[in-house]
DSSP file (Angstrom, degrees, kcal/mol; ACC not computed):
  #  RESIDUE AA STRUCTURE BP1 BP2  ACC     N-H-->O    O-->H-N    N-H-->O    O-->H-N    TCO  KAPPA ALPHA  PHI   PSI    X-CA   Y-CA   Z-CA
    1    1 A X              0   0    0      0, 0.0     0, 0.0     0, 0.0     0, 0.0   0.000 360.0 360.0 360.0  19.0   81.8  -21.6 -104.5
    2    2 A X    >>  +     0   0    0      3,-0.0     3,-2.2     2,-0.0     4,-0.9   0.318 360.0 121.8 121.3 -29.2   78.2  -21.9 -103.7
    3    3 A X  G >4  +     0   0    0      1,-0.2     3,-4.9     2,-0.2     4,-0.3   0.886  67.3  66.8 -18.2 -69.4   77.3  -18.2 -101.9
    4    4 A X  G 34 S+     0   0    0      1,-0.4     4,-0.4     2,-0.2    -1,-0.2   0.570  91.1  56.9 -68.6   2.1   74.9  -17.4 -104.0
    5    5 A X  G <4 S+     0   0    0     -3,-2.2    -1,-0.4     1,-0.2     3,-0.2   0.907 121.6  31.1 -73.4 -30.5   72.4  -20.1 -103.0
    6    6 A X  S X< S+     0   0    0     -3,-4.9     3,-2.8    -4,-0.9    -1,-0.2   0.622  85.9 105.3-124.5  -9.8   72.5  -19.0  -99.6
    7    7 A X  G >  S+     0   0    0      1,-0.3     3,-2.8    -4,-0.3    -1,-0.2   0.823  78.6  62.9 -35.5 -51.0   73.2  -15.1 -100.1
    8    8 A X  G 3  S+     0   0    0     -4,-0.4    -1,-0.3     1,-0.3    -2,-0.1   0.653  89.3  71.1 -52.3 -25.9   69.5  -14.4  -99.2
    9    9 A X  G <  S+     0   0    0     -3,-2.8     2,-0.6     1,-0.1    -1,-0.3   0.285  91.1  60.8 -63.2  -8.6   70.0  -15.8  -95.9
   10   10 A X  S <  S-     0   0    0     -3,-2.8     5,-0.1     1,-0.0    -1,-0.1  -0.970  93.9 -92.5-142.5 149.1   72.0  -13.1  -94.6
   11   11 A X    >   -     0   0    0     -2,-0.6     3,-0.6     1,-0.1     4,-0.5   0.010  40.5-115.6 -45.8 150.8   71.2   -9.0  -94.0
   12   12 A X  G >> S+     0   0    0      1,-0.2     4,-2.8     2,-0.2     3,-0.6   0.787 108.8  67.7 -66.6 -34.6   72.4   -7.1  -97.0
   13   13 A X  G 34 S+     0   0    0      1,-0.3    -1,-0.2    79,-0.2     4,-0.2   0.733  97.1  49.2 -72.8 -17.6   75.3   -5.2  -94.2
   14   14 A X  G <4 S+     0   0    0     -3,-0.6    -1,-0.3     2,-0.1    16,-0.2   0.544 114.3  42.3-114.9  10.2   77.2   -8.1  -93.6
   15   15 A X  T X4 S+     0   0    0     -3,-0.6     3,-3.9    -4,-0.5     4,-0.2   0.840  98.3  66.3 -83.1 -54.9   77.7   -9.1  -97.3
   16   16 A X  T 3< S+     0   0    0     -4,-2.8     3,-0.3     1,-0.2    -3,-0.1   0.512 100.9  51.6 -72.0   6.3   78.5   -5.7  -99.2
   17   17 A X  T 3  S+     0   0    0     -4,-0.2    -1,-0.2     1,-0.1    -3,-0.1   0.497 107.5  56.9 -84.2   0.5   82.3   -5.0  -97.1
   18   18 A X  S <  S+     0   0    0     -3,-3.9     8,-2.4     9,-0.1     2,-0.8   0.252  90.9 109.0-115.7  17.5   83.1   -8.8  -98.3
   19   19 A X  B     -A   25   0A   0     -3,-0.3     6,-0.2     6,-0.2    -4,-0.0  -0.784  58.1-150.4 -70.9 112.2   82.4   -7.3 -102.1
   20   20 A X        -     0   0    0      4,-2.8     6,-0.1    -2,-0.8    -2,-0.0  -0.112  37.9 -93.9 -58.9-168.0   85.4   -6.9 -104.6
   21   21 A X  S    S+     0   0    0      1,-0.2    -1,-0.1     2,-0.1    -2,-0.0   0.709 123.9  50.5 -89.1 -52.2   85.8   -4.8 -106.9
   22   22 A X  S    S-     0   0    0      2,-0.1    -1,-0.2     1,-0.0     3,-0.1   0.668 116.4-106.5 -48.4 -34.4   84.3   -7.2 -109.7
   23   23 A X  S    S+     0   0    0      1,-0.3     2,-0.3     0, 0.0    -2,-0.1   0.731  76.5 142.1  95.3  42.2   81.5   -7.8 -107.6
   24   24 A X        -     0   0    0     -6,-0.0    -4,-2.8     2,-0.0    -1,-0.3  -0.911  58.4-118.0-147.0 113.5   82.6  -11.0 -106.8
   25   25 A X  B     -A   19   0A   0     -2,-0.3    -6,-0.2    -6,-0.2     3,-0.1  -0.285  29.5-175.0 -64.2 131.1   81.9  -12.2 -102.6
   26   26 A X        +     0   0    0     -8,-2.4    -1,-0.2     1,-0.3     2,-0.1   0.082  62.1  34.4-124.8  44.8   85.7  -12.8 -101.4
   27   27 A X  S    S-     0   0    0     -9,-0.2    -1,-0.3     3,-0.0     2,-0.2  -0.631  81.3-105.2-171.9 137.9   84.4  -14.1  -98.0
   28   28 A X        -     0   0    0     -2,-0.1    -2,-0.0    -3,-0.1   -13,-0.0  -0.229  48.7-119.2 -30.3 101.3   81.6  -16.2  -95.8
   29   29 A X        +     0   0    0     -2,-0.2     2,-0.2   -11,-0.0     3,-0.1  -0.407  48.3 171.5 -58.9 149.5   79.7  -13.6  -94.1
   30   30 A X        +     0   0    0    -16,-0.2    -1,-0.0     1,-0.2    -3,-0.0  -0.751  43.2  46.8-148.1-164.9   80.2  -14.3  -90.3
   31   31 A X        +     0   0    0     -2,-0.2    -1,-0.2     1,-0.2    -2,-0.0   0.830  59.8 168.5  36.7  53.1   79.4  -12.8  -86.9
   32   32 A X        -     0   0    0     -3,-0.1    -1,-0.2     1,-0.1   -21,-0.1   0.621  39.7-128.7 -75.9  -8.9   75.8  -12.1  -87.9
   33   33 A X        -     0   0    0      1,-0.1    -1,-0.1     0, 0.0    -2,-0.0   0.628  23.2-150.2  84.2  15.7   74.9  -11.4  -84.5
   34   34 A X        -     0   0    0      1,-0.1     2,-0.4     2,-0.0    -1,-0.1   0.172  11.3-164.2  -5.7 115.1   72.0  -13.1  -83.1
   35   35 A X        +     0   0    0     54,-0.0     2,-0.3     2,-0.0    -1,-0.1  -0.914  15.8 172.4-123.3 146.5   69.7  -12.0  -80.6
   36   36 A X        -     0   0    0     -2,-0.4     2,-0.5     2,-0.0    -2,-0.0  -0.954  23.7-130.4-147.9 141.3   67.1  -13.1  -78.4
   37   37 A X        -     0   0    0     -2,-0.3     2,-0.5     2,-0.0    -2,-0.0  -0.830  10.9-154.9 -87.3 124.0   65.0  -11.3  -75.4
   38   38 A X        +     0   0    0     -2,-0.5     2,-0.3     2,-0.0    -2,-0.0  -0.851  16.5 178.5-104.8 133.5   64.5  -12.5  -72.4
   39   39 A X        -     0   0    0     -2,-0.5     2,-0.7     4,-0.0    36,-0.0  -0.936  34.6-116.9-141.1 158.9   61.7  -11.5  -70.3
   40   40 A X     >  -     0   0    0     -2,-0.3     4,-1.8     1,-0.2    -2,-0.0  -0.560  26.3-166.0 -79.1 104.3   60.2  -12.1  -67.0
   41   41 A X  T  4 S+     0   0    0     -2,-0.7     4,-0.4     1,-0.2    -1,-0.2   0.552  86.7  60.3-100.3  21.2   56.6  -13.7  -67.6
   42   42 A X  T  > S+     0   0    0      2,-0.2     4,-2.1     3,-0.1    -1,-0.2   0.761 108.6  46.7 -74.1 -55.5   55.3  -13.3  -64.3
   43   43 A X  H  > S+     0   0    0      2,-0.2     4,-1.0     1,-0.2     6,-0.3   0.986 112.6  48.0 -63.3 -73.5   55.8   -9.5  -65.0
   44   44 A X  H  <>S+     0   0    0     -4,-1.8     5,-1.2     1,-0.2    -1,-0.2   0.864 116.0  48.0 -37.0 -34.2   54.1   -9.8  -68.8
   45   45 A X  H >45S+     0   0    0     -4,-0.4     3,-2.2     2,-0.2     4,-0.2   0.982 110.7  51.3 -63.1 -66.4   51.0  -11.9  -66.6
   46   46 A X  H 3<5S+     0   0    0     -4,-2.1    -2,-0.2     1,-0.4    -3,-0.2   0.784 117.7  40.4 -40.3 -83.5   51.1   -8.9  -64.0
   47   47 A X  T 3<5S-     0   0    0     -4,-1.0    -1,-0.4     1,-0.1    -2,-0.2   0.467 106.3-117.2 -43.8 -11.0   50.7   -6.5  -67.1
   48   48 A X  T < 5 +     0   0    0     -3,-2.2     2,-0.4     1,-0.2    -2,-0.2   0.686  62.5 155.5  75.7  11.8   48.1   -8.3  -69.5
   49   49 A X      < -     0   0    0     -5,-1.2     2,-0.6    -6,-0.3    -1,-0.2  -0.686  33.8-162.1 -69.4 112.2   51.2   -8.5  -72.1
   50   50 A X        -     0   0    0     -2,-0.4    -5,-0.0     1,-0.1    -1,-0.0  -0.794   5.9-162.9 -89.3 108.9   50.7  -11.2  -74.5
   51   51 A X  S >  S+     0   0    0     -2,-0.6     3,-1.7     1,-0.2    -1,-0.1   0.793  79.5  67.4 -89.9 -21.4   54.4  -11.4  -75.8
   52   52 A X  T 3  S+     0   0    0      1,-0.2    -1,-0.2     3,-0.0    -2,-0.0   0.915  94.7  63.3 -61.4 -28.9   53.6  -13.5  -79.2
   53   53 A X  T 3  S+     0   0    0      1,-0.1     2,-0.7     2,-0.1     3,-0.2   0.384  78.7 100.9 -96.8  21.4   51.8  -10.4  -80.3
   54   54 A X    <   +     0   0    0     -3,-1.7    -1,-0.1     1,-0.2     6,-0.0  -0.632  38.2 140.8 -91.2  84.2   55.1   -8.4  -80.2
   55   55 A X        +     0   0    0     -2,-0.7    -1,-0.2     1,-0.1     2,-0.1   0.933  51.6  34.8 -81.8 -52.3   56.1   -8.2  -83.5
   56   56 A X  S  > S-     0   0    0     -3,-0.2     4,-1.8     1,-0.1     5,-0.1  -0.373  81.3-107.1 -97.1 171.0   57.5   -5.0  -84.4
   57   57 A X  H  > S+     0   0    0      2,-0.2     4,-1.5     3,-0.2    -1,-0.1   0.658 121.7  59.6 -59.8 -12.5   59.6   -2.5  -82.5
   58   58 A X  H >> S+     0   0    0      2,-0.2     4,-1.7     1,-0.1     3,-0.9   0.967 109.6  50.4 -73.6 -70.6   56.2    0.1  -82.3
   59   59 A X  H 3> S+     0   0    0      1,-0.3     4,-1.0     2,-0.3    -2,-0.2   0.587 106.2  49.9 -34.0 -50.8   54.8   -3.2  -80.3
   60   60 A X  H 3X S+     0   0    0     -4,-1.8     4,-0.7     2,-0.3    -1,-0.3   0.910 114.8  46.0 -36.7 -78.0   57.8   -3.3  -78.2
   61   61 A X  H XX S+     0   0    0     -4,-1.5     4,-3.2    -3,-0.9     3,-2.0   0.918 116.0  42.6  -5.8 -84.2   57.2    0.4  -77.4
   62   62 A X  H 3X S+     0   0    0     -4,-1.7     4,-1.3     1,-0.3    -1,-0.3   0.773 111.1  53.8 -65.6 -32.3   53.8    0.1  -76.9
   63   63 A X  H 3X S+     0   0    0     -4,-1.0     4,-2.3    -5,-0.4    -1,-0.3   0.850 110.9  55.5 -80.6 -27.6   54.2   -3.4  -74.6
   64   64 A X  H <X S+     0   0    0     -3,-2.0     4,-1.1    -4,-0.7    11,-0.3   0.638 100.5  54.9-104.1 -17.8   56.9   -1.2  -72.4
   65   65 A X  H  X S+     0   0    0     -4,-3.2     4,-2.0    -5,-0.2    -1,-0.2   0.894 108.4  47.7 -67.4 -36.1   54.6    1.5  -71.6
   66   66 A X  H >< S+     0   0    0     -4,-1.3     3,-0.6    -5,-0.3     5,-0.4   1.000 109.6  54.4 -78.5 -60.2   52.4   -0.8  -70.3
   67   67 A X  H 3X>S+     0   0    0     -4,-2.3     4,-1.8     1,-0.2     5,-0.8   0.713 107.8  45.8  10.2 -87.8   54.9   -2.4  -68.4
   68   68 A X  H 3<5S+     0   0    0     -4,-1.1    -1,-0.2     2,-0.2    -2,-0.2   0.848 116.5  48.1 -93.6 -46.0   56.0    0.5  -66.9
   69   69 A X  T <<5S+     0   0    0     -4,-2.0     2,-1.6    -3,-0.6     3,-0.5   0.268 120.8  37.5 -76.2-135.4   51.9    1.7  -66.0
   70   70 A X  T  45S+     0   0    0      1,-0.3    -2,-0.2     2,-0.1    -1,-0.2  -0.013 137.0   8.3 -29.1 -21.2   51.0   -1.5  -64.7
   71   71 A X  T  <5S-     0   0    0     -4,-1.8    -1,-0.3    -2,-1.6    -3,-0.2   0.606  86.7-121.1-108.0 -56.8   54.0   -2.8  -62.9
   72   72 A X      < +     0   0    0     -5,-0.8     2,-0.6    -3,-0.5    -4,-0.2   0.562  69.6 128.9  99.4  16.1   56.5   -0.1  -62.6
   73   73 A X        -     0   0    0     -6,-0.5    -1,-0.2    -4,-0.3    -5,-0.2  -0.854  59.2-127.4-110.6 118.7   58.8   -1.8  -64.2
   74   74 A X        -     0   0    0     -2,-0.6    -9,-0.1     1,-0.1     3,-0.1  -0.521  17.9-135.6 -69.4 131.3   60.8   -0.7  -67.1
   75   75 A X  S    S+     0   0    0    -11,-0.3     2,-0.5     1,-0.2    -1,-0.1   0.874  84.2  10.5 -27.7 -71.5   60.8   -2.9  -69.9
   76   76 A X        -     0   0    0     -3,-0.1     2,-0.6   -12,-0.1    -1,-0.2  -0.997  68.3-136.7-141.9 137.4   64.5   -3.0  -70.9
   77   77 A X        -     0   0    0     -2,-0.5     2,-0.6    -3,-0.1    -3,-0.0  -0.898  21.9-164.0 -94.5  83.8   67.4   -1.4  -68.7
   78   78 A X        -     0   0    0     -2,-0.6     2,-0.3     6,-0.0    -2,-0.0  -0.823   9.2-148.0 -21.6  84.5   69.3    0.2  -71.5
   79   79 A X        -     0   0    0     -2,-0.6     2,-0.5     4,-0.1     4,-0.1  -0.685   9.2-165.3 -85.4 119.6   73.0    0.9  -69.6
   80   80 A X        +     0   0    0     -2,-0.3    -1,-0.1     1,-0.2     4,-0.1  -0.823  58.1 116.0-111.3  83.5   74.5    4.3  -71.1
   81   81 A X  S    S-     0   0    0     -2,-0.5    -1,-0.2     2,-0.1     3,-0.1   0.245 102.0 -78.0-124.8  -4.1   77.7    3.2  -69.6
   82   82 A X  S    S+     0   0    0      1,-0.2     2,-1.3    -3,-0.1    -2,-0.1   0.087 101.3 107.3 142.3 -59.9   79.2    2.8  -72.8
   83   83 A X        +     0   0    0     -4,-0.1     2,-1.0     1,-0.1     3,-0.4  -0.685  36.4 175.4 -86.8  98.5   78.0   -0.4  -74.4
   84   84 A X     >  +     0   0    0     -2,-1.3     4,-0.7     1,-0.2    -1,-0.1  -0.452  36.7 128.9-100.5  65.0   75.4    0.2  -77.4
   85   85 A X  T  4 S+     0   0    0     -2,-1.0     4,-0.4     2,-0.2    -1,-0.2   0.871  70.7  42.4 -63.8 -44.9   75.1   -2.8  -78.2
   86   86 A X  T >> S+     0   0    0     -3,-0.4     3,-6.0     1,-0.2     4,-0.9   0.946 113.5  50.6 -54.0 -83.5   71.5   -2.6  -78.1
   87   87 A X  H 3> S+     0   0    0      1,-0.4     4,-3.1     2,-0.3     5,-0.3   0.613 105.2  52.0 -10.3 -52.9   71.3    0.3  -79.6
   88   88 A X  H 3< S+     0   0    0     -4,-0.7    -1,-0.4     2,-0.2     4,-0.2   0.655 106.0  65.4 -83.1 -12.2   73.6   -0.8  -82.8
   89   89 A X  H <> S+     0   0    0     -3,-6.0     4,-1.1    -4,-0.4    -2,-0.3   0.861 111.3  33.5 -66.4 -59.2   70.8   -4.0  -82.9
   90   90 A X  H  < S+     0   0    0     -4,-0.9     3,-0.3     1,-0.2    -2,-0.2   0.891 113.3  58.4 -74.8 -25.6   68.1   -1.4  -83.8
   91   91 A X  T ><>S+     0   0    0     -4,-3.1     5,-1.6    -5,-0.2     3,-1.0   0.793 114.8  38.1 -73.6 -39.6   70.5    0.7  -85.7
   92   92 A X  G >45S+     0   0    0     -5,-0.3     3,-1.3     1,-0.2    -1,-0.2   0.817 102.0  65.5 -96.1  -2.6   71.2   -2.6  -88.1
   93   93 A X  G 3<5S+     0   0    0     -4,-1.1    -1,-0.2    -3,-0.3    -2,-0.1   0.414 112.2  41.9 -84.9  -2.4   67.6   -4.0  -88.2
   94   94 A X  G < 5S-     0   0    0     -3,-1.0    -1,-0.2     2,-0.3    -2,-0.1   0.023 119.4-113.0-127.7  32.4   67.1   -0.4  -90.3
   95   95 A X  T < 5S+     0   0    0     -3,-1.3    -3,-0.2    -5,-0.0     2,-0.1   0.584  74.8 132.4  75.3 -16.8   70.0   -0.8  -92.0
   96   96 A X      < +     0   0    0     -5,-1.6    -2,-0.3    -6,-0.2     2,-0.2  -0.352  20.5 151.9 -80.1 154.5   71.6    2.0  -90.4
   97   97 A X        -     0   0    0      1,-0.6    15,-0.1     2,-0.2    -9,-0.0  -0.804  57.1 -80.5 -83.4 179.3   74.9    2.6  -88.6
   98   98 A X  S    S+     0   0    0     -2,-0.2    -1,-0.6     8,-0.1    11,-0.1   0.635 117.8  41.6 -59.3-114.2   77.7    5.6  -87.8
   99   99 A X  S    S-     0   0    0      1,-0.1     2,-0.3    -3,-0.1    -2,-0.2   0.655  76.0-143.7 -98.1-174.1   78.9    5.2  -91.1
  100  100 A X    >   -     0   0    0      4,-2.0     3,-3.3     5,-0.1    -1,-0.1  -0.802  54.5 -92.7-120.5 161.2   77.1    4.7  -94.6
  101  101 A X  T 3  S+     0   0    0     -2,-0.3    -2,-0.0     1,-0.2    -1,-0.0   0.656 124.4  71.1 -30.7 -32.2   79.5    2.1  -96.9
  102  102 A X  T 3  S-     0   0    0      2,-0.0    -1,-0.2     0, 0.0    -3,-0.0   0.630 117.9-112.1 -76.3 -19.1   81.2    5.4  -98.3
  103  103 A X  S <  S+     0   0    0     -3,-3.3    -2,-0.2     1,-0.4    -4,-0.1   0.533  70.7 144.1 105.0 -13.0   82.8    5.8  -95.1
  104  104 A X        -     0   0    0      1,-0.1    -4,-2.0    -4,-0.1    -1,-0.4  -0.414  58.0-108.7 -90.5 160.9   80.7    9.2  -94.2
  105  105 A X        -     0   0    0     -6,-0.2    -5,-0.1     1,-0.2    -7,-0.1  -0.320  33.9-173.3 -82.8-173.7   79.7    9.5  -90.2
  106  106 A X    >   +     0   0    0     -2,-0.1     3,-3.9    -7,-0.1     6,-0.3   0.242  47.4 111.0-128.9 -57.5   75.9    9.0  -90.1
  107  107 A X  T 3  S+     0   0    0      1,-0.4    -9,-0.1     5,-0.1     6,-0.1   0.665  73.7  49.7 -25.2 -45.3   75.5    9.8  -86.6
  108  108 A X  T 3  S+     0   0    0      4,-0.1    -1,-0.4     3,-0.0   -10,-0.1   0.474  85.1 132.6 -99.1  19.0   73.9   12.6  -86.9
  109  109 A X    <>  -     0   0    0     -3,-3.9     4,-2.7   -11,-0.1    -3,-0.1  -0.183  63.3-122.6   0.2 123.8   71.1   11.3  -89.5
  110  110 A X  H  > S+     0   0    0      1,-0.2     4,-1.1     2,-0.2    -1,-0.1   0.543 117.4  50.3 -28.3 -27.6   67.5   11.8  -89.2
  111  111 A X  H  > S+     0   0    0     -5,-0.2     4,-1.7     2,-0.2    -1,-0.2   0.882 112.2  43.0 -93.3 -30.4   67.2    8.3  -89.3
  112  112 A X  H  > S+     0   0    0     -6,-0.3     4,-4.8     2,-0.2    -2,-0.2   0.943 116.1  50.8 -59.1 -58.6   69.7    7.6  -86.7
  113  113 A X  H >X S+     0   0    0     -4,-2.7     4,-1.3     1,-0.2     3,-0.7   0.945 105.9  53.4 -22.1 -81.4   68.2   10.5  -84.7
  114  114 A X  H 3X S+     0   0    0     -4,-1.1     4,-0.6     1,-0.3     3,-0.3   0.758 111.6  50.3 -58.4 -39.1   64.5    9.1  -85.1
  115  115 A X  H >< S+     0   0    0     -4,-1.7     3,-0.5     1,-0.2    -1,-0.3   0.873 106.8  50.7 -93.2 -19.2   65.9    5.4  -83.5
  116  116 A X  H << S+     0   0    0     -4,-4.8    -1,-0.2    -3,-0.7    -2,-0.2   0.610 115.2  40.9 -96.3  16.9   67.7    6.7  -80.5
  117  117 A X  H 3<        0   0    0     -4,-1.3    -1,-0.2    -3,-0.3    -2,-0.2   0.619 360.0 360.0-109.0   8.7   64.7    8.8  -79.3
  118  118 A X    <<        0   0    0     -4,-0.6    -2,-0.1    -3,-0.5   -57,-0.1   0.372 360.0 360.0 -61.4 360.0   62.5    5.8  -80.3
């Protein structure tokens, strides 16, 4: 009914549970999850952080060290209160989750590993 024009438009995770059996899409991907960061730019002036030249998560990294040496300010409050929301944002931007498609945990992965000490 028209998917396949637009399939390209959405991450490979939120298509393949809405596969049959035929291979055939039996739903409108939805909840795709948006994000945007908000940041303080009085703090980015304070620090000499150019925030257009954050592309990648290393960048990010690297922008929140300086942060934290030049202000004293931490970059992003991560609350381990419960909610990994963040956390399950970098986990799907690598593809990654607790489980693999099959159903198997994950959680303990090398790649899962490698993003929560990132």
């Amino acid at each position: 009914m028209g998917f396949d024009e637009h399939r390209d438009k959405f991450v490979e995770g939120k298509i393949a549970p809405l596969i049959n059996d035929e291979g055939g899409v039996m739903a409108f991907p939805r909840d795709t999850g948006p994000m945007a960061v908000f940041y303080r730019a009085d703090l980015f002036d304070e620090a000499g952080i150019n925030p257009e030249e954050i592309i990648t998560w290393d960048d990010y990294i690297q922008a929140g060290e300086e942060m934290r040496e030049e202000t004293g300010t931490l970059m992003t409050g991560i609350q381990l209160n419960g909610d990994t929301q963040f956390y399950r944002a970098m986990l799907q931007q690598h593809d990654l989750f607790y489980f693999n498609l099959d159903g198997e945990v994950t959680a303990s992965t090398e790649a899962l590993i490698v993003q929560w000490k990132s």
